[in-house]
PATOR-471418 format. One line per 8 residues: number of its first residue (from 1); their letters; for each residue x, y, z of N, C-alpha, C, O. Coordinates in steps of 0.001 Angstrom, whole numbers, padded with zeros to 6 digits. Example, Ala and Ser with C-alpha at 12.3 -4.5 7.8 and 13.67 -1.06 7.14 Angstrom:
<sites>
1> AS> 013190/-005690/007800/012300/-004500/007800/013200/-003300/007800/014236/-003319/008465; 012850/-002250/007080/013670/-001060/007140/012900/000030/007870/013409/001138/008039
</sites>
This chain:
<sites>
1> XXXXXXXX> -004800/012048/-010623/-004167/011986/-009325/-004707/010766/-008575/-005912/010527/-008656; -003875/009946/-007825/-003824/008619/-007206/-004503/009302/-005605/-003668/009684/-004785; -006063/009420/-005234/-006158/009454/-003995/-006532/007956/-002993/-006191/007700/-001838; -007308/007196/-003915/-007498/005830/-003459/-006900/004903/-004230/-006520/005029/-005394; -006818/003719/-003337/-005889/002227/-003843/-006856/001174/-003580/-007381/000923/-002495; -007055/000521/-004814/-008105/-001043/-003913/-006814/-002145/-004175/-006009/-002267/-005098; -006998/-002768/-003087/-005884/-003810/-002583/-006591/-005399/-003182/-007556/-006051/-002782; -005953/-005543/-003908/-006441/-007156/-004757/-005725/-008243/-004023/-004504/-008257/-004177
9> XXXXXXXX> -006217/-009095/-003305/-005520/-009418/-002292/-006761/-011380/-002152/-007990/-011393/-002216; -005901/-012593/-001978/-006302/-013627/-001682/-006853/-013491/-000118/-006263/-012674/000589; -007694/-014069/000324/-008159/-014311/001669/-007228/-013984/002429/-007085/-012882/002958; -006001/-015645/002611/-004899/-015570/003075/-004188/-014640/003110/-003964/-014426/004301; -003823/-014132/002674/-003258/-012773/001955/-003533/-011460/003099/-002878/-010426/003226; -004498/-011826/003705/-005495/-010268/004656/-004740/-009332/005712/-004961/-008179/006083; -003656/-010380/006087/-002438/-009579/006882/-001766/-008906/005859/-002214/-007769/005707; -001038/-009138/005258/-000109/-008677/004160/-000777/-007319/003837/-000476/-006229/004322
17> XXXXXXXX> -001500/-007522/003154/-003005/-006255/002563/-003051/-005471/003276/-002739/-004355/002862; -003446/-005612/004674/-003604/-004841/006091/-002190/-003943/005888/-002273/-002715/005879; -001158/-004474/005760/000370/-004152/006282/000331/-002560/004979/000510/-001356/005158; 000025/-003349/003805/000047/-002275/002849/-000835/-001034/003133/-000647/000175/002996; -001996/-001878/003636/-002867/-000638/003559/-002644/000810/004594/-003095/001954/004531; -001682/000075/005581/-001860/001052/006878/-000361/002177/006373/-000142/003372/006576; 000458/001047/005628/001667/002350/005125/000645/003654/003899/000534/004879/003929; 000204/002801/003155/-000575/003940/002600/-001693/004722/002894/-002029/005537/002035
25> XXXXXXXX> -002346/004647/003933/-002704/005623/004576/-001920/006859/005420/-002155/008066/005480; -000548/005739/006244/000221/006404/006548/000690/008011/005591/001229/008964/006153; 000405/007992/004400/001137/009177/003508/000153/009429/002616/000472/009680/001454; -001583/009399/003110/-002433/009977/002875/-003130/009184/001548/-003649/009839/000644; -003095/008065/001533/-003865/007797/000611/-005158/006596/001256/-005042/005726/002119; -006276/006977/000478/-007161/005589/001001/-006899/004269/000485/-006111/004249/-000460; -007364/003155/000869/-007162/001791/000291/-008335/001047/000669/-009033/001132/001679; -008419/000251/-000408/-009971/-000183/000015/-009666/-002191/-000247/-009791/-002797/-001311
33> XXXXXXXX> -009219/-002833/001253/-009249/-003425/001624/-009413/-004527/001960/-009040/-005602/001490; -010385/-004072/003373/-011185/-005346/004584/-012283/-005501/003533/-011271/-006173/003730; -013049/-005583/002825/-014242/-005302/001751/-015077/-006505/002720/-016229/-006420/003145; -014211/-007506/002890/-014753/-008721/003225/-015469/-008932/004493/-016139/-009889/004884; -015183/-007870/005011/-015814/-007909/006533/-016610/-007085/006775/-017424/-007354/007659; -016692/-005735/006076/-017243/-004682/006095/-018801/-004929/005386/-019103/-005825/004598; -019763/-003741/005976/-021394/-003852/005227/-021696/-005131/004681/-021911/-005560/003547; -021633/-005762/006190/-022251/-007361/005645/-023706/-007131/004854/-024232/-008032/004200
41> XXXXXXXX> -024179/-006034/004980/-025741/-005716/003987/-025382/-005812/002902/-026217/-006192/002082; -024327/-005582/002551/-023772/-005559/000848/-023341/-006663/000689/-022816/-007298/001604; -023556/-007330/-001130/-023387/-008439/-001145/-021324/-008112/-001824/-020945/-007060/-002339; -020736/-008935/-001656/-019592/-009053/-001738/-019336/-008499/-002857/-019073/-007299/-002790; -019326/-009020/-003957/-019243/-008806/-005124/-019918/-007219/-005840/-019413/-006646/-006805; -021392/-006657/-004933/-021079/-005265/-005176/-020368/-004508/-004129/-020548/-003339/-004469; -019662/-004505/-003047/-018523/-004055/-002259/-017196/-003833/-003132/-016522/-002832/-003374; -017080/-005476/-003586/-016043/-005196/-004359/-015741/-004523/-005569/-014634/-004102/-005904
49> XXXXXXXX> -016865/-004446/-006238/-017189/-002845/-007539/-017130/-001953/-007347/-016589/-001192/-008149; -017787/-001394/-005863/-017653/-000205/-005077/-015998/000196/-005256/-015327/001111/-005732; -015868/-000637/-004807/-013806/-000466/-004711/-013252/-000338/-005119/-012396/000399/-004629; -012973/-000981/-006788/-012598/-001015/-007792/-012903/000128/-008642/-012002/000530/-009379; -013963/000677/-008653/-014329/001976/-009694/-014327/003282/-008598/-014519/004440/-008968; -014105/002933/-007345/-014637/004410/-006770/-012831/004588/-006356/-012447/005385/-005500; -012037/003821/-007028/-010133/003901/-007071/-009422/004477/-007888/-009772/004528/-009067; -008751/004804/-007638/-007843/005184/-009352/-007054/004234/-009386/-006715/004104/-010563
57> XXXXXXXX> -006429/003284/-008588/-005672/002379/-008800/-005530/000932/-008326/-005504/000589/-007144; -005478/000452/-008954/-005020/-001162/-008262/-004126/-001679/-008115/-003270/-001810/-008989; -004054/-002103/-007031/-002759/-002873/-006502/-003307/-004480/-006524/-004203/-005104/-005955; -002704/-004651/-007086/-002456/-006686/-007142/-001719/-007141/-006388/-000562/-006817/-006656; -001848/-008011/-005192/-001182/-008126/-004055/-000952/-010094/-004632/-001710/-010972/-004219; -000044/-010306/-005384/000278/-011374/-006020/001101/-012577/-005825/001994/-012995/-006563; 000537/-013220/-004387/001185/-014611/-003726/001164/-015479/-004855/000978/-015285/-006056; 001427/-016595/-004089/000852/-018227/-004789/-000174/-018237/-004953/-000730/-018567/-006000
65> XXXXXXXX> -000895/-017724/-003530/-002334/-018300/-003725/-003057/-017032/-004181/-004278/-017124/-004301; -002632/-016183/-004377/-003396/-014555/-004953/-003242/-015122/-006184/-004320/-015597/-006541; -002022/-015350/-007327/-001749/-015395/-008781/-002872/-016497/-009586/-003021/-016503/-010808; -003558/-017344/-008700/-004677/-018691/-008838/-005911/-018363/-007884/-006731/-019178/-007462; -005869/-017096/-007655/-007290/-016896/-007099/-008562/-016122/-008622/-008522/-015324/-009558; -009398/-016952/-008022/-010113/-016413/-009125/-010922/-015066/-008513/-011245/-014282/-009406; -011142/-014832/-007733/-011465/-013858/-006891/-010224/-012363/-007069/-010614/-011198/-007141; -008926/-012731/-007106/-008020/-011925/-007533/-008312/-011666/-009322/-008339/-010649/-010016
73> XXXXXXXX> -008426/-012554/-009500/-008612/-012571/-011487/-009628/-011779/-011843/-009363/-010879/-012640; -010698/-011884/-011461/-011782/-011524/-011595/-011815/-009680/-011517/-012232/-008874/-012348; -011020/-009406/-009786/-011244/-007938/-009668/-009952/-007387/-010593/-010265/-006253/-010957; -008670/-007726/-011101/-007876/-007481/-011967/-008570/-007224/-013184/-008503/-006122/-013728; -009402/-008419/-013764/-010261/-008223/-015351/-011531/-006982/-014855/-012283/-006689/-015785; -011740/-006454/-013877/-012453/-005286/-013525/-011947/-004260/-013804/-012523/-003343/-014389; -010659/-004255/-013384/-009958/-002708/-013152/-009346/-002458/-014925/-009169/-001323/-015369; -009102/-003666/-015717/-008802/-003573/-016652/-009654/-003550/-017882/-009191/-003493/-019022
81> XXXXXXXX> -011054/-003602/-017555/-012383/-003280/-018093/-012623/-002004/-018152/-013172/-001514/-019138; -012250/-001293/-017116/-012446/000412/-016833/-011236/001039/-017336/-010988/002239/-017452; -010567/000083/-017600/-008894/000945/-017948/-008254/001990/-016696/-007829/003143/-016764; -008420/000852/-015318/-007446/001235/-014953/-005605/001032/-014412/-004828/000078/-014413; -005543/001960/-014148/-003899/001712/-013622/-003580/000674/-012666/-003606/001049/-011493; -003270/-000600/-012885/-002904/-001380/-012464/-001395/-001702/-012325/-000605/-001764/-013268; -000990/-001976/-010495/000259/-002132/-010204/000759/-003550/-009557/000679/-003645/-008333; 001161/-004421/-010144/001379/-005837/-009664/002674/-005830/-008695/003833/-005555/-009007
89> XXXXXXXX> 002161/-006208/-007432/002841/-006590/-006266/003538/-008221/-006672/002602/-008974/-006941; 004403/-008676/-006743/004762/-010303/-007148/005661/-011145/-006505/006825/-011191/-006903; 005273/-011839/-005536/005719/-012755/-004987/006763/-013537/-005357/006425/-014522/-006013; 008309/-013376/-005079/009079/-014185/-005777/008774/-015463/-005866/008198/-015977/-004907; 009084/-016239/-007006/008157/-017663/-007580/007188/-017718/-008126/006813/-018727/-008724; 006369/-016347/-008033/004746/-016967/-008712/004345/-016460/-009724/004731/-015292/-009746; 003742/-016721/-010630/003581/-016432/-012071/002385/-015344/-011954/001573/-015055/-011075; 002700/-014823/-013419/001868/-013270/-013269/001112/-013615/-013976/001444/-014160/-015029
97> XXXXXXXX> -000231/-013401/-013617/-002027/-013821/-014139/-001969/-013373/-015653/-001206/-012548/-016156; -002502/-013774/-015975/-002835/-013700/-018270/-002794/-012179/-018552/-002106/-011627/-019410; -003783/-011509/-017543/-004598/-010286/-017663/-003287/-008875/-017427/-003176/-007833/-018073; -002259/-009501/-015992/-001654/-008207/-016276/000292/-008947/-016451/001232/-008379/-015896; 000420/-009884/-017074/001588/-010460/-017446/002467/-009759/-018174/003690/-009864/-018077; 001649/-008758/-019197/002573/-007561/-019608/003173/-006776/-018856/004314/-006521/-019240; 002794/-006192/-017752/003289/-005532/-017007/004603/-005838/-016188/004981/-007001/-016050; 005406/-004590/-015557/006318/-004778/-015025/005953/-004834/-013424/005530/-003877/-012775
105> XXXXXXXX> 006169/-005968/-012995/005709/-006349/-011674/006947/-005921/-010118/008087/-006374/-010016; 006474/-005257/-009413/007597/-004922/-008232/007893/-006134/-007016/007151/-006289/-006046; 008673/-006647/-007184/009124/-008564/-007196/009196/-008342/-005600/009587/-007235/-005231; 008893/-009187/-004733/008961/-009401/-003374/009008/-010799/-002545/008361/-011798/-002862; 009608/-010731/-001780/009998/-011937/-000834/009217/-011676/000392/008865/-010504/000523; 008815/-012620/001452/008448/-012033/002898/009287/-011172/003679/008878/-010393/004540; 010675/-011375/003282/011832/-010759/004113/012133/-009199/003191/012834/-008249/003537; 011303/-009381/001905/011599/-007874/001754/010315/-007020/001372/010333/-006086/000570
113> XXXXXXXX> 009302/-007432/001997/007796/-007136/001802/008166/-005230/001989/008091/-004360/001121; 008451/-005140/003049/008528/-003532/003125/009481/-002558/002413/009452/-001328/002451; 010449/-003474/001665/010952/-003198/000790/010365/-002704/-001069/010744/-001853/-001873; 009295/-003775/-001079/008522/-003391/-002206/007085/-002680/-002159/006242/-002494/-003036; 007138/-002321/-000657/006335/-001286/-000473/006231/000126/-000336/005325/000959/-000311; 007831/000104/-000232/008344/001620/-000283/008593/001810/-001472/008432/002939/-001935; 009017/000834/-002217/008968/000886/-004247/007877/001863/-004625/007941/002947/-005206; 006321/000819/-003877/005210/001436/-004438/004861/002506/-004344/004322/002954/-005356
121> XXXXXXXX> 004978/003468/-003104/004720/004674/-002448/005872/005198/-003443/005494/006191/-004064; 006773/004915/-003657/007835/006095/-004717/006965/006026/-006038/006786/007066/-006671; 006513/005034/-006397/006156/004905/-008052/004659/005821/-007724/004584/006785/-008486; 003935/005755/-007135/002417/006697/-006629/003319/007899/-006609/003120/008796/-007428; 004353/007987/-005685/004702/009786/-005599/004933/010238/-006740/004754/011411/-007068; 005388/009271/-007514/005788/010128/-009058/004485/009980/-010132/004789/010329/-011272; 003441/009639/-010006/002499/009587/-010364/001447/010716/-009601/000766/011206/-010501; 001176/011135/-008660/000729/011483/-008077/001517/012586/-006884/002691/012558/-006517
129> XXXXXXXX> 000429/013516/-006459/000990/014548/-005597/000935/013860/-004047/-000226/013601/-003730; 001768/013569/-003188/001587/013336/-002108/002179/014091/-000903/003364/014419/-000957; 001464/014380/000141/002207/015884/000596/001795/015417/002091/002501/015938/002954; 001142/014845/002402/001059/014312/004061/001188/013369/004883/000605/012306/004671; 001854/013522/005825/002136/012251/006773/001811/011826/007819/002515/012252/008735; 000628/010804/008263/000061/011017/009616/001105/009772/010233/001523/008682/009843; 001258/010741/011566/002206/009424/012554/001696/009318/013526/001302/010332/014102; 001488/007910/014141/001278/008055/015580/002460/007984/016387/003455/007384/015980
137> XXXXXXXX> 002418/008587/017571/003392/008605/018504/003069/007221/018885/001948/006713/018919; 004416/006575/019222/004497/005169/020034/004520/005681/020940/003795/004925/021587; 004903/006764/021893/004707/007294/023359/003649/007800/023888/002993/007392/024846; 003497/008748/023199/001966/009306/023886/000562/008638/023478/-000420/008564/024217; 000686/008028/021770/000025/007867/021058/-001070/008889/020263/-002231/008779/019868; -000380/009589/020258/-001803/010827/019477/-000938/010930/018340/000285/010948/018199; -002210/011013/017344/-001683/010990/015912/-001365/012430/015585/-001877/013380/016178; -000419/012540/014528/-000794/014184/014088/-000285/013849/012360/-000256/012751/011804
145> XXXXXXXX> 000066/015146/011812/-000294/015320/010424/000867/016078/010320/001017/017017/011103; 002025/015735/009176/002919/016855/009096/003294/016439/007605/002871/015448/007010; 004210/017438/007108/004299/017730/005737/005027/015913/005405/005591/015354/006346; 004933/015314/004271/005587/014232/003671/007021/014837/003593/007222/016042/003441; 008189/013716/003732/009363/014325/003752/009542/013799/002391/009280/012712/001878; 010171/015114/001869/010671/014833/000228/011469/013411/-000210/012152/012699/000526; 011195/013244/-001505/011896/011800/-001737/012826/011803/-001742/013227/010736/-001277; 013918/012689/-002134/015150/012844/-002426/015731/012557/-000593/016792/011989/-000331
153> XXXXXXXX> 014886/013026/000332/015515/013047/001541/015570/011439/002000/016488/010893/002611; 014267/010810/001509/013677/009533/001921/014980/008931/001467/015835/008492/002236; 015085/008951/-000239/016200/008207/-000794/017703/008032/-000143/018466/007066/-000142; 017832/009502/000472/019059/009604/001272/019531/008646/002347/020570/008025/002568; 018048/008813/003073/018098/007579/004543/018683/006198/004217/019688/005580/004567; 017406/005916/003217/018150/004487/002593/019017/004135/002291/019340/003006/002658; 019850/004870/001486/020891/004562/001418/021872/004450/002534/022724/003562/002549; 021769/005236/003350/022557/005157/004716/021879/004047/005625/022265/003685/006737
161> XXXXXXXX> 021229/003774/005200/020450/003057/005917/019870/002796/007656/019938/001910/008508; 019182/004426/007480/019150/004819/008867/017645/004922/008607/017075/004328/007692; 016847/006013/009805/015390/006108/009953/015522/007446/009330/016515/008038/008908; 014102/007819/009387/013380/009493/009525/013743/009847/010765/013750/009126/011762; 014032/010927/010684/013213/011268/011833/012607/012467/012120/012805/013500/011480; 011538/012307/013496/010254/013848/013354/010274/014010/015128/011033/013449/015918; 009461/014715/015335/009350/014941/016459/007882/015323/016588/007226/015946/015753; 007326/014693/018165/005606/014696/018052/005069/015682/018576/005095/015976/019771
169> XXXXXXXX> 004523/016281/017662/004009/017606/018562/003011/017596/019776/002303/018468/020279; 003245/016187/020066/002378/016772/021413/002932/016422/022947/002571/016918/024015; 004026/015305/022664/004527/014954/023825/006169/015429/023815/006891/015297/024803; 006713/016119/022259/008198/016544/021862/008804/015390/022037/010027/015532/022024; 008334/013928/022251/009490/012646/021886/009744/012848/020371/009197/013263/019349; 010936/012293/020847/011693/012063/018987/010853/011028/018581/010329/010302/019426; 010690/010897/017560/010271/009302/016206/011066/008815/015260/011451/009535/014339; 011333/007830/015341/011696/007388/013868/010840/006507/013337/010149/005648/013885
177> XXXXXXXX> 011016/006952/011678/010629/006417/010907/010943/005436/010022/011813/005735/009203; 010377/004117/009948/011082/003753/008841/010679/004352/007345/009540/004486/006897; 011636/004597/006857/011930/005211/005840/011228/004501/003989/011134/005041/002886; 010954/003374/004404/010263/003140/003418/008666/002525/003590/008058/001957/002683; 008266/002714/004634/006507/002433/005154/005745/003223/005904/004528/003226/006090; 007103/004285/006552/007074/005558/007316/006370/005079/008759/005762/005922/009419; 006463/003849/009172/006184/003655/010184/007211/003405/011561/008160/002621/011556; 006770/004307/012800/007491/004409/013762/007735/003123/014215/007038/002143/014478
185> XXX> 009218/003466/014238/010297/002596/014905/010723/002624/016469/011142/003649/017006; 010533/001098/017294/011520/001377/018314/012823/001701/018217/013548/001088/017434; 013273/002663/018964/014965/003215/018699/015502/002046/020173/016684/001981/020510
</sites>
């Protein structure tokens, strides 16, 4: 079972990463990140082991400058040392590193970043049990916790190409969701 994600991610890259990381928390999973900023007592490189083995999965967050980072190469030939499940994020244009080139990579543009992030959260749900959804209210702002809405329902939205929607139990405003990052939408 998929409870943590370490995010393989170029410097540059740290927004993007961020963006991923907060949808997948959004639907209950950890992701292990900021590494770079965090327990400056720790030296980088064991932070980043920490991350990599204490995960079940990796995400390869695979720009221009991620696919020629050796820093990306490096924690990829980690996760694939331990044999783990590795999922390549891929930047339309950029070539897929030696290590996971076999693989089938979930292809992305900037304009459809949240598009291949709702890919990923479907390919984890079917890998994995995922059953919770924390939202914050854009109105009141208090977070709460409610059941994950089934995929089949998720799939539905999309196609219509509308939101979620929930209601916050603490202030009763409506929410929407977007439907593939599950993050609240201005209506």
């Amino acid at each position: 079972m998929i409870s943590r994600v370490y995010i393989s991610h170029h410097r540059d890259d740290e927004p993007m990463a961020l963006r991923l990381s907060r949808a997948l928390e959004r639907v209950g999973l950890e992701s292990y990140v900021s590494l770079y900023s965090l327990s400056p007592a720790i030296a980088l490189a064991e932070r980043v082991s920490f991350g990599v083995r204490n995960s079940e999965c990796l995400v390869a967050l695979l720009t221009e400058k991620g696919t020629t980072s050796a820093d990306v190469g490096q924690e990829i030939g980690l996760a694939r040392g331990i044999d783990q499940l590795i999922i390549p994020l891929l930047e339309e244009g950029a070539a897929m590193p030696f290590l996971v080139e076999h693989l089938l990579p979930i292809v992305f543009t900037e304009d459809s970043f949240d598009d291949c992030v709702g890919l990923l959260i479907k390919t984890i749900r079917g890998l994995s049990r995922l059953e919770w959804l924390k939202v914050s209210c854009p109105k009141c702002g208090e977070e709460m916790t409610q059941y994950l809405t089934p995929q089949e329902e998720v799939d539905s939205v999309l196609q219509k190409g509308s939101n979620l929607e929930t209601i916050c139990s603490y202030c009763q405003n409506r929410i929407y969701l977007d439907p593939r990052t599950f993050a609240p939408q201005q209506k």
